[in-house]
C-alpha positions, -999 to 999 in steps of 0.1 A, spaced: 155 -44 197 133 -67 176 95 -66 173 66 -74 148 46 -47 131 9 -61 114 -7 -35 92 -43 -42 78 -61 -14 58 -83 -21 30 -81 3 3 -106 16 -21 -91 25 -60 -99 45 -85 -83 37 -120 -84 66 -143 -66 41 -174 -74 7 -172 -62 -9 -203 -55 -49 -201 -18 -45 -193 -19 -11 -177 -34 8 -155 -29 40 -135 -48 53 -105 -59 67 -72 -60 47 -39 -72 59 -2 -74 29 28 -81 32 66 -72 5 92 -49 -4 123 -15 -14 130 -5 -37 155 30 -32 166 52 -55 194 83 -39 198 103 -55 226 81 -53 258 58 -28 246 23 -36 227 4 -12 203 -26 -8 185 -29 25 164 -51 38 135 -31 39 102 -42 56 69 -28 55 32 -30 75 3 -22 74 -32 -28 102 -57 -7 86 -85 0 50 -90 8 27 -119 12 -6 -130 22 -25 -160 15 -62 -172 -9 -88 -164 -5 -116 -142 30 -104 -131 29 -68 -128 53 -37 -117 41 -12 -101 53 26 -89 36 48 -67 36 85 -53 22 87 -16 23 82 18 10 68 51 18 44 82 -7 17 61 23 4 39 55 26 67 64 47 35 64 86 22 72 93 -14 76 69 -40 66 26 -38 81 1 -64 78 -38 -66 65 -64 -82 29 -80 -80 9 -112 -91 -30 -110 -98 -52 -141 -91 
């Protein structure tokens, strides 16, 4: 089976440290997935929560996260790499 799965949920952050090339915080969104999977169509609510999260450098950044919800299809920890413009 294939299929497409579109998540949109804007997020609202807290940053506890927010130095220039770190920062670590708290992040809560609310929004709606759209999901195609073979002959079937969905659209369901989707939430995501972040109690601790982290990221390091400027322009390029990594970033770790503890957390979970269908927003971002993960439970437990989030690592990758992001760019700030």
């Amino acid at each position: 089976n294939r299929g497409v799965v579109f998540n949109l949920a804007p997020q609202v952050r807290f940053n506890w440290v927010s130095r220039p090339a770190f920062r670590m915080y708290s992040s809560a969104g609310v929004g709606f997935t759209l999901a195609s999977l073979g002959k079937e169509n969905s659209v369901e609510a989707s939430f995501q929560f972040v109690p601790i999260g982290m990221s390091a450098g400027k322009d390029v950044f990594f970033f770790a996260e503890i957390g979970g919800g269908a927003a971002s299809n993960f439970l437990g920890y989030h690592l990758g790499l992001g760019y700030r413009f």
